[in-house]
C-alpha positions as YAML, in Angstrom:
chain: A
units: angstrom
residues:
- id: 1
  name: UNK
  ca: [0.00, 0.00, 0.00]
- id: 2
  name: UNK
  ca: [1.43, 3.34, -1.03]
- id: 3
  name: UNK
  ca: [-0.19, 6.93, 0.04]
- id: 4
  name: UNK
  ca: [-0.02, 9.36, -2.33]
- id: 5
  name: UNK
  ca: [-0.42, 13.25, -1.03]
- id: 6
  name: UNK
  ca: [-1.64, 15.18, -4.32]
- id: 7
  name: UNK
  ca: [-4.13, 17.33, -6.00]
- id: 8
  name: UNK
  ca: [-6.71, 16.18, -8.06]
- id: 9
  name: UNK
  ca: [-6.83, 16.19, -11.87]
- id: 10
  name: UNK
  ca: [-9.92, 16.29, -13.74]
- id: 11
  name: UNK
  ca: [-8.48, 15.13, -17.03]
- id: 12
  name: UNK
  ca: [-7.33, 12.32, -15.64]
- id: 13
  name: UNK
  ca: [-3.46, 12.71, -16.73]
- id: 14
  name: UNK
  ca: [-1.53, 13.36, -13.62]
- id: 15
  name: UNK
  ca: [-2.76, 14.45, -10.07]
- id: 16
  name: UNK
  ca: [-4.43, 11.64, -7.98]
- id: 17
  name: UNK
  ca: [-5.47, 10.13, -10.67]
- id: 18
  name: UNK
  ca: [-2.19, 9.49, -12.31]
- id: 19
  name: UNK
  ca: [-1.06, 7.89, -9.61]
- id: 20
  name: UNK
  ca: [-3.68, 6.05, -8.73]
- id: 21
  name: UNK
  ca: [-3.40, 4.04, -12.48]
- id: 22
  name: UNK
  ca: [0.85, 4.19, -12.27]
- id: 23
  name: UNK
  ca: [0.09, 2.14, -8.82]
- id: 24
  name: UNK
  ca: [-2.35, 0.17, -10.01]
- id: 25
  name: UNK
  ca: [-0.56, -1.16, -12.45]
- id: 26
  name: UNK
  ca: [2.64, -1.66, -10.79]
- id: 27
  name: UNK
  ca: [0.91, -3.95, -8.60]
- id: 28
  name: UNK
  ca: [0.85, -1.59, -5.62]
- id: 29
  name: UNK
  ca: [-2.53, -0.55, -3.64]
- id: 30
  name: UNK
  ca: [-2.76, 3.39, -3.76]
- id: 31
  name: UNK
  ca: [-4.28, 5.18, -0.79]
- id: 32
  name: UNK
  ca: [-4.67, 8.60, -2.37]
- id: 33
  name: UNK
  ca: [-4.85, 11.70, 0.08]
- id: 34
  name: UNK
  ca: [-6.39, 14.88, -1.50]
- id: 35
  name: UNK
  ca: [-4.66, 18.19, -1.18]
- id: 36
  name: UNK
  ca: [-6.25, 20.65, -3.56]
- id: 37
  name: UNK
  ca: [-8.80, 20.82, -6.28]
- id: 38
  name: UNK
  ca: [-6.96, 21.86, -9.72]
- id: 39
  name: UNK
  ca: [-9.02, 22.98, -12.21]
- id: 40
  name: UNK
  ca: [-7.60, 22.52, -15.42]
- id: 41
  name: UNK
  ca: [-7.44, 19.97, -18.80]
- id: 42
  name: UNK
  ca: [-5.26, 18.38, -20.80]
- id: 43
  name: UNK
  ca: [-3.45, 21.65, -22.34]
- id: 44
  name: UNK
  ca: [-2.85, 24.14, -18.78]
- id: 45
  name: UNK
  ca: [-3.83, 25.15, -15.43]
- id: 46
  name: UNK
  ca: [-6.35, 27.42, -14.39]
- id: 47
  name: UNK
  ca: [-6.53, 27.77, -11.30]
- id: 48
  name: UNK
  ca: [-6.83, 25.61, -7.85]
- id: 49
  name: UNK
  ca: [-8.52, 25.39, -4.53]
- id: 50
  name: UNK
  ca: [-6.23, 23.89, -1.62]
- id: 51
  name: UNK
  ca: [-8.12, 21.43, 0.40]
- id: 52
  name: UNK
  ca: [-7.48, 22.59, 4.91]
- id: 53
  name: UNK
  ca: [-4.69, 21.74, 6.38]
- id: 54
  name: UNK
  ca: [-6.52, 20.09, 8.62]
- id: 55
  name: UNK
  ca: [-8.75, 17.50, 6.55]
- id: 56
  name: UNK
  ca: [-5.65, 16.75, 4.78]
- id: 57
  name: UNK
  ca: [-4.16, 15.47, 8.04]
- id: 58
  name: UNK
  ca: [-7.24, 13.85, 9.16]
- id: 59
  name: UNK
  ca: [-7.84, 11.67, 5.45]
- id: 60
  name: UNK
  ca: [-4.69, 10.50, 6.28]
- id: 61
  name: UNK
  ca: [-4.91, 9.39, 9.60]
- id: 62
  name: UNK
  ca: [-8.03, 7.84, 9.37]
- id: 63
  name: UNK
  ca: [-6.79, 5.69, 6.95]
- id: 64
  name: UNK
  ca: [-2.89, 4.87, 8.91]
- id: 65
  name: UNK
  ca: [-4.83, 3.60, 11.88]
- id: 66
  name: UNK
  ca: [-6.44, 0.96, 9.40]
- id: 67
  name: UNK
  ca: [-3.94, 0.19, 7.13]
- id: 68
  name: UNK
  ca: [-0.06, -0.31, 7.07]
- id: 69
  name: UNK
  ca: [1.82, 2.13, 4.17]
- id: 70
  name: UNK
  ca: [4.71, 0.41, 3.13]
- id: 71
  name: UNK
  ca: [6.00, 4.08, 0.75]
- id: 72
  name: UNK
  ca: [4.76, 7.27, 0.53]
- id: 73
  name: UNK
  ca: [4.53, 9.64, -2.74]
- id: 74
  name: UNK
  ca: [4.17, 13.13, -2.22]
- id: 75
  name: UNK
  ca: [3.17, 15.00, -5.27]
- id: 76
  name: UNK
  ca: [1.80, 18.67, -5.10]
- id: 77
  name: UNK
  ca: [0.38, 19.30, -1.50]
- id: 78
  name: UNK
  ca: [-1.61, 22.60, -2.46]
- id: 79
  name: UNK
  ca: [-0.45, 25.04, 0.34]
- id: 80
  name: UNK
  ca: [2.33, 25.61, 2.65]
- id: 81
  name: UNK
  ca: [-0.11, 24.69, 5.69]
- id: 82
  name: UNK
  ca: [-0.69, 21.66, 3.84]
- id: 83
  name: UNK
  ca: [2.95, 21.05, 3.79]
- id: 84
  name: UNK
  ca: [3.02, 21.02, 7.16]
- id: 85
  name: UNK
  ca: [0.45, 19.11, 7.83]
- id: 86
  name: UNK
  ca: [1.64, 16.14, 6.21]
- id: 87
  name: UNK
  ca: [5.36, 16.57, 7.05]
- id: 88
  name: UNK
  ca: [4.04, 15.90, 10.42]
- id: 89
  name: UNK
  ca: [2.59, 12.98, 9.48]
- id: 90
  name: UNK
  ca: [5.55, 11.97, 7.66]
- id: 91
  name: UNK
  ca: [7.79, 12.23, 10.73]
- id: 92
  name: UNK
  ca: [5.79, 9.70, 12.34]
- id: 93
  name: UNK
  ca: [7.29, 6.84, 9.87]
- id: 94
  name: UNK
  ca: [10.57, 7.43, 9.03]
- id: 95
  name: UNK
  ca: [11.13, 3.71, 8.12]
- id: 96
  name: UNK
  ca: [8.91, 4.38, 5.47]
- id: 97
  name: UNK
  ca: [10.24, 5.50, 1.56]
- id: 98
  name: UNK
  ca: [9.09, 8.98, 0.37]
- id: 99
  name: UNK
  ca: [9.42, 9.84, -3.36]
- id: 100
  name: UNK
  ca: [8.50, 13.61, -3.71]
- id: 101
  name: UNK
  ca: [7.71, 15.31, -6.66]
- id: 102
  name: UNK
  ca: [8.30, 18.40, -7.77]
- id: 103
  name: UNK
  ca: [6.56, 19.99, -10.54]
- id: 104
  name: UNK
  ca: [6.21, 23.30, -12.31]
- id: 105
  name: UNK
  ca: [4.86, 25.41, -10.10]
- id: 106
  name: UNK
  ca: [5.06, 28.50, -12.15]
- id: 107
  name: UNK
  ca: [1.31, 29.04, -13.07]
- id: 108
  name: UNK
  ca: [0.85, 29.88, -9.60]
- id: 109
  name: UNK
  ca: [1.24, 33.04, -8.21]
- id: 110
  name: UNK
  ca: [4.88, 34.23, -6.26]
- id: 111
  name: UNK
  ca: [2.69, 34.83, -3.38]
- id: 112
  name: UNK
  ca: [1.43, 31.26, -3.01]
- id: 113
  name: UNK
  ca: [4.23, 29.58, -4.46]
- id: 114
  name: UNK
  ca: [7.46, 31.46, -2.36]
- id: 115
  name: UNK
  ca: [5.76, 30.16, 1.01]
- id: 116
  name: UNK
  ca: [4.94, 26.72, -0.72]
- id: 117
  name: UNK
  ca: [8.50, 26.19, -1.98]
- id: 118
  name: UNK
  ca: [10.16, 27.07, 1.65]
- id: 119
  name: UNK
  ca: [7.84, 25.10, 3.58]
- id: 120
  name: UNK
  ca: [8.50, 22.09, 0.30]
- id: 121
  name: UNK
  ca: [11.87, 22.93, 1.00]
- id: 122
  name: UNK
  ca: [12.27, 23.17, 5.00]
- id: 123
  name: UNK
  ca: [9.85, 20.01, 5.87]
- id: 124
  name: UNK
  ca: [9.32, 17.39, 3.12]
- id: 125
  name: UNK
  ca: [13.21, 17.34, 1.94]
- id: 126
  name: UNK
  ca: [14.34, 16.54, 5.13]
- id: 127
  name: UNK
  ca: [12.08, 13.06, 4.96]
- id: 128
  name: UNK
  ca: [12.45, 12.06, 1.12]
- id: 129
  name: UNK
  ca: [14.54, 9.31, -0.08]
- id: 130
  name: UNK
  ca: [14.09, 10.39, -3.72]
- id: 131
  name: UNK
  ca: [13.36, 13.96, -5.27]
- id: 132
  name: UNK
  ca: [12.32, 13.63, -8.80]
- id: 133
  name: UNK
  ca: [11.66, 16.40, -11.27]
- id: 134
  name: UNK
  ca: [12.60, 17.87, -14.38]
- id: 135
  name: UNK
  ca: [15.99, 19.74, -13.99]
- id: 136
  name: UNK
  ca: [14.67, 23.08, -15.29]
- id: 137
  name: UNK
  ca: [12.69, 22.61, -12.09]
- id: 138
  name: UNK
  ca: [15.18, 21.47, -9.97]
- id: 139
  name: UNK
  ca: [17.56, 23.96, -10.89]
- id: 140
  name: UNK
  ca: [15.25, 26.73, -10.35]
- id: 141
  name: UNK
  ca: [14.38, 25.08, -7.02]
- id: 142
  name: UNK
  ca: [17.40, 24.18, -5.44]
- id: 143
  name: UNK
  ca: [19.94, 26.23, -6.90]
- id: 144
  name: UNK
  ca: [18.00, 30.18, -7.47]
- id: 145
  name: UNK
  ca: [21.03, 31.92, -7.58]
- id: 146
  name: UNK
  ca: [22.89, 29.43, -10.48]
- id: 147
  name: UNK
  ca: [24.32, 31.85, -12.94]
- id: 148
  name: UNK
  ca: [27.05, 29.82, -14.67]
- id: 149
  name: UNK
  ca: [26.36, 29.55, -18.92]
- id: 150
  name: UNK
  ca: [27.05, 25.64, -17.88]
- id: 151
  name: UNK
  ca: [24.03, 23.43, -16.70]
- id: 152
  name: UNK
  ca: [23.95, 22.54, -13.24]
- id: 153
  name: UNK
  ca: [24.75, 18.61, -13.20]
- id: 154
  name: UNK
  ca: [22.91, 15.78, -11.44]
- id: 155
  name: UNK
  ca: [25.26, 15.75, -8.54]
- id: 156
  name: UNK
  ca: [25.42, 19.45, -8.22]
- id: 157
  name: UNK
  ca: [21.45, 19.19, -7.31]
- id: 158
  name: UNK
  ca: [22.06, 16.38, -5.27]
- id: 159
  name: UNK
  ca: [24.51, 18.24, -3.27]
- id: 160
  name: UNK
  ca: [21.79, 20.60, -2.77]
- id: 161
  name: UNK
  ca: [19.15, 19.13, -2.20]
- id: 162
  name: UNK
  ca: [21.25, 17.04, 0.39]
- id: 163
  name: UNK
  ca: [22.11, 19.90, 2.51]
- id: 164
  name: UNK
  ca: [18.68, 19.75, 3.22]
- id: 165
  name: UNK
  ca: [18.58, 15.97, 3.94]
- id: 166
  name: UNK
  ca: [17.42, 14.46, 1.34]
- id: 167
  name: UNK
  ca: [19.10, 11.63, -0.18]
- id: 168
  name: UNK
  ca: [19.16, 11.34, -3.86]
- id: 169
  name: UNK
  ca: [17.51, 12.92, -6.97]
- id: 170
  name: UNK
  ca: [16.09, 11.65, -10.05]
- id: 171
  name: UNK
  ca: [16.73, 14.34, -12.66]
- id: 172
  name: UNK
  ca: [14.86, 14.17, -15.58]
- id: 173
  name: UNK
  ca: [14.94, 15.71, -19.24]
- id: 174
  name: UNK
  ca: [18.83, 17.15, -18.86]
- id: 175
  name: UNK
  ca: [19.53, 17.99, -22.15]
- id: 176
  name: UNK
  ca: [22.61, 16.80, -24.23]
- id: 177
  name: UNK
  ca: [24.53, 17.91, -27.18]
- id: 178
  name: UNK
  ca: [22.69, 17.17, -30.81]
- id: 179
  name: UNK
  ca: [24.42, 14.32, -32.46]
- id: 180
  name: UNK
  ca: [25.26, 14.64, -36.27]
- id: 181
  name: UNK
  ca: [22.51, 12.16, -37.41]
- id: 182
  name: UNK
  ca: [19.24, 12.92, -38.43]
- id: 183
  name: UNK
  ca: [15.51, 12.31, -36.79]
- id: 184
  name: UNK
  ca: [12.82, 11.38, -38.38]
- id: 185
  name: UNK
  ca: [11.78, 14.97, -39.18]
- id: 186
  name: UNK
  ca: [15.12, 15.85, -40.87]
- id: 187
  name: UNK
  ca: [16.53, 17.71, -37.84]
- id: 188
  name: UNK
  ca: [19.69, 16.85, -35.98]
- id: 189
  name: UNK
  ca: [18.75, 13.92, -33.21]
- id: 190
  name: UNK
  ca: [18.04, 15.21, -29.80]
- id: 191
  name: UNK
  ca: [18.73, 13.19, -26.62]
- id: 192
  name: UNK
  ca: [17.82, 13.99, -23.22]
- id: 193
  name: UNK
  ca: [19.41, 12.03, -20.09]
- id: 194
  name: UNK
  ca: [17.65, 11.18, -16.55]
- id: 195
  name: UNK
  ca: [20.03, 10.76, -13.70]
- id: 196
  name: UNK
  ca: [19.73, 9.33, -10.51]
- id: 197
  name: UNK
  ca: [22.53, 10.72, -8.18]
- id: 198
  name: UNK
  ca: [23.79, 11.68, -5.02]
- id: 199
  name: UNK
  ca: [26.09, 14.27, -3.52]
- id: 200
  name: UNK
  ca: [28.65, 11.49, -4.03]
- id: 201
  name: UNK
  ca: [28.03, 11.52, -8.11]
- id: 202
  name: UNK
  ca: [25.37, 10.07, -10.55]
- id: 203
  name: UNK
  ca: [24.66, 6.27, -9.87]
- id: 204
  name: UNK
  ca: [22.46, 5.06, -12.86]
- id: 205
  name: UNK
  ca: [19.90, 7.17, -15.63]
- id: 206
  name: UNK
  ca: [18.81, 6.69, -18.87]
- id: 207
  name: UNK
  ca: [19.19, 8.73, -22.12]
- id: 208
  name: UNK
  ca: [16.42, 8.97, -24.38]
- id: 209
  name: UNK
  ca: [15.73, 10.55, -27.85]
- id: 210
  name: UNK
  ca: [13.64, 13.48, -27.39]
- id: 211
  name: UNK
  ca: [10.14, 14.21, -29.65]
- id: 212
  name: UNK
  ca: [8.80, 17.66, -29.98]
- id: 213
  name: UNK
  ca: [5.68, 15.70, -28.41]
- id: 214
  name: UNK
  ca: [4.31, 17.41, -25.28]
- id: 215
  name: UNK
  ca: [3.30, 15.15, -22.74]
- id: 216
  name: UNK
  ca: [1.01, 15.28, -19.43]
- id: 217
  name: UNK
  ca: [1.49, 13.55, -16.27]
- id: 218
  name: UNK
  ca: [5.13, 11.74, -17.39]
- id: 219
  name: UNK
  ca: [6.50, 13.22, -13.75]
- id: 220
  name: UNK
  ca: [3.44, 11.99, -11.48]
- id: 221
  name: UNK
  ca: [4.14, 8.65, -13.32]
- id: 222
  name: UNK
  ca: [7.69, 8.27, -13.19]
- id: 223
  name: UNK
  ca: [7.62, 9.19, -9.61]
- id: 224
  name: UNK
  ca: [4.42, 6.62, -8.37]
- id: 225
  name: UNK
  ca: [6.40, 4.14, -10.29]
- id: 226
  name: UNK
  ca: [8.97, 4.77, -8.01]
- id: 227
  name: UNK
  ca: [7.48, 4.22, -4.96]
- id: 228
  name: UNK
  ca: [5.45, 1.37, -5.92]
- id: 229
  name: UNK
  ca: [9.18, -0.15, -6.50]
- id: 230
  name: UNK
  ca: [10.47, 1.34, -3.48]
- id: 231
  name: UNK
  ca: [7.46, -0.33, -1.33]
- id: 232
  name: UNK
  ca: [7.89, -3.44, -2.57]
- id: 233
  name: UNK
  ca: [11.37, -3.57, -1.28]
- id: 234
  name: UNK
  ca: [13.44, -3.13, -4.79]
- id: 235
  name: UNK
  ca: [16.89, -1.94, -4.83]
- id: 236
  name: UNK
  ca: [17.04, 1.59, -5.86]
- id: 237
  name: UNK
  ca: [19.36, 1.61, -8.58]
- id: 238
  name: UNK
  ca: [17.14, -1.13, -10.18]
- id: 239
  name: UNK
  ca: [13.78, 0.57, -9.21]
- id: 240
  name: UNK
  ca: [14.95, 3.51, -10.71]
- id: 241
  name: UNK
  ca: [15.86, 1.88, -13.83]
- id: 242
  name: UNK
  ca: [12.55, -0.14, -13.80]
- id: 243
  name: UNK
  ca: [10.52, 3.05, -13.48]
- id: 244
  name: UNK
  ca: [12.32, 4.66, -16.12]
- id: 245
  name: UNK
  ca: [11.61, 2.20, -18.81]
- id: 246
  name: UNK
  ca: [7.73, 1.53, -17.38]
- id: 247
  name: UNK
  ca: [7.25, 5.84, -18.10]
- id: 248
  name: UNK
  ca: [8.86, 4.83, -20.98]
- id: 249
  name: UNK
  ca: [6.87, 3.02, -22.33]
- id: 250
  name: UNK
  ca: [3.84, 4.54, -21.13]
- id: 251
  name: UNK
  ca: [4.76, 7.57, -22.99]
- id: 252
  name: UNK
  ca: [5.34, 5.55, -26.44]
- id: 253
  name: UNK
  ca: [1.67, 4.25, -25.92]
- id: 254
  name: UNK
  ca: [0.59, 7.67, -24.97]
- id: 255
  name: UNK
  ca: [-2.97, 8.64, -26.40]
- id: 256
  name: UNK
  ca: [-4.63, 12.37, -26.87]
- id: 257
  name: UNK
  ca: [-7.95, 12.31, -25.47]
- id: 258
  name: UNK
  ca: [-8.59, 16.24, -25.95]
- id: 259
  name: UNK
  ca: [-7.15, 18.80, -27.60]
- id: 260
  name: UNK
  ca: [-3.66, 19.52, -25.21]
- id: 261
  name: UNK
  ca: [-0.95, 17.14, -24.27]
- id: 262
  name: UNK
  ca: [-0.51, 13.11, -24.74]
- id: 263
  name: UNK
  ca: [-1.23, 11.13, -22.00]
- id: 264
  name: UNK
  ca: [0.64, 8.35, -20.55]
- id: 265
  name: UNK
  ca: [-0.67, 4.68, -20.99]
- id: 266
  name: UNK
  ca: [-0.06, 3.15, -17.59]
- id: 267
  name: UNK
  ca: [-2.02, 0.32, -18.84]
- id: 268
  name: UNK
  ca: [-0.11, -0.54, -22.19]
- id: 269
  name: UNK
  ca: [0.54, -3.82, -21.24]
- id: 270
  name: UNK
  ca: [-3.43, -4.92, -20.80]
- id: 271
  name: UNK
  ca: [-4.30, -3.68, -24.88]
- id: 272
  name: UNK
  ca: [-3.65, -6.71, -27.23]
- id: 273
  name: UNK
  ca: [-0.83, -6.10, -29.69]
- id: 274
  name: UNK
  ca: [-1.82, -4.05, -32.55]
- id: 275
  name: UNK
  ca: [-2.09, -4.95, -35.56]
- id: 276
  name: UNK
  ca: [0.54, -4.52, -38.57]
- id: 277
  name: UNK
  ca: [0.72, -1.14, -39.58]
- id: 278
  name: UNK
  ca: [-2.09, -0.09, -36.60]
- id: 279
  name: UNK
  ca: [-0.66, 3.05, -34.95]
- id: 280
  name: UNK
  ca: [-2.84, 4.71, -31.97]
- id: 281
  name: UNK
  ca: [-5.36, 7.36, -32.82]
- id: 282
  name: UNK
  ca: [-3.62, 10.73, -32.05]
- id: 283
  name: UNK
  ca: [-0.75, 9.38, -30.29]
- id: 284
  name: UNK
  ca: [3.13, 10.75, -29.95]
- id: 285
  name: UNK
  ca: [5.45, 9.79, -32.91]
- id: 286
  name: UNK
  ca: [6.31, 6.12, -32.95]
- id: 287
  name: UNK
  ca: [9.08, 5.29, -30.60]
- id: 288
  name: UNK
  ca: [9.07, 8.68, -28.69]
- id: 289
  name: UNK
  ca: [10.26, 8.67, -25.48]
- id: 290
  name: UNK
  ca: [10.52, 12.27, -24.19]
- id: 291
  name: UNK
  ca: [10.79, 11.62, -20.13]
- id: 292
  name: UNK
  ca: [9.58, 14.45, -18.77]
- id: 293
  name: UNK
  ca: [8.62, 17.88, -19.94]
- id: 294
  name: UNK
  ca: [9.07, 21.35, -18.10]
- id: 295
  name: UNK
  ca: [5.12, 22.40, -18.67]
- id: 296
  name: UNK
  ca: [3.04, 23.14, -15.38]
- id: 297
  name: UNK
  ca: [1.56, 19.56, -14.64]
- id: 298
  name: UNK
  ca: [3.96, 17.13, -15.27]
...
């Protein structure tokens, strides 16, 4: 059973209800928490409605004096009471894996999202085994005042997010030098890389080739993969792998139920192989694999 703090998401790509299907389909038992109410669909956000501190803490509760968590996933928790609220609950099992994700917060407004990011920053680091995010993200996060024409590396966040306790980071969609070939579209191929390091160096990733395909939910995926993994007692070097190639592939049998982004399939492995020639409706560019992208929700 895995508890996963996060906002809602009526279009069904990331939010609860990502991870609800990524832990499904891992084989894990999700116990989702709410912690806002986001309005938006499958191209942006509109605007949200945090859910009190206080029922936040008492969802969970009620449910840890019933059932035993075996990993956590913290996604976006909505407010910095919120925060709080369930880093106090967090403190309570410290035996117990986090994963934390961080997305894009930059739809919301610099006076809701300064106190969010300190409190993120002050109370749920401290507790997380794994920070994942894009490193646009984690750059921005960790590192404010970076300056240097040179990319911050995988280890450089690490080191920073360590200071504040946390143990390793998953990096996603680092981007690396065009190679000479050509894609599919005639332009020069494109790979990004997804690290998993810590202050010590990087200790596994994978690099993929990049599509100008803009996905929805790959982070809330990637990371509930995670800690599905991470519950079930894998190894993290192998979870992480593991989780990378399951977003992976959940991404290359993405679908586009509106008019916005591609969705991940967490359930590609339950369709019947297609037929020869069959390509889904509306779906990213055969073989794309773009990780992670730096838009608002994933």
């Amino acid at each position: 059973c895995v508890m996963s703090f996060n906002a809602t998401d009526p279009s069904g790509a990331g939010g609860l209800a990502g991870d609800i299907s990524t832990l499904a389909a891992m084989g894990a038992h999700a116990l989702p928490i709410t912690t806002s109410l986001m309005l938006r669909d499958t191209a942006e956000i509109f605007d949200h409605h945090p859910i009190d501190a206080d029922m936040v803490a008492e969802q969970a509760r009620n449910v840890l004096e019933d059932i035993t968590v075996a990993g956590w996933k913290v996604g976006f928790l909505g407010s910095a009471e919120a925060v709080s609220a369930v880093a106090e609950i967090l403190s309570d099992y410290p035996d117990v894996p986090l994963v934390s994700y961080l997305p894009n917060l930059g739809w919301l407004d610099d006076d809701q999202a300064q106190p969010y990011l300190e409190a993120f920053r002050e109370l749920i680091l401290p507790a997380t085994e794994v920070l994942v995010g894009n490193h646009k993200t984690l750059t921005d996060f960790l590192l404010p005042d970076w300056d240097s024409e040179r990319p911050a590396s995988a280890r450089e966040l690490a080191v920073a997010a360590g200071e504040r306790g946390t143990r390793f980071v998953l990096v996603t969609g680092i981007m690396l030098p065009t190679k000479g070939g050509k894609g599919s579209a005639g332009a020069p191929e494109q790979f990004i890389d997804n690290v998993l390091a810590s202050p010590q160096g990087a200790l596994t990733g994978e690099k993929f080739e990049m599509f100008e395909t803009s996905f929805v939910g790959a982070g809330d995926t990637l990371s509930a993969a995670l800690a599905a993994l991470l519950a079930a007692g894998a190894e993290l070097q192998a979870a992480v792998g593991e989780a990378l190639a399951f977003m992976d592939q959940t991404l290359d049998s993405g679908f586009r139920p509106g008019m916005g982004g591609v969705v991940p399939d967490r359930f590609f492995w339950a369709m019947p192989p297609a037929e020869d020639g069959d390509a889904p409706p509306d779906g990213p560019p055969e073989g794309s694999t773009l990780p992670d992208t730096d838009t608002p929700d994933t």
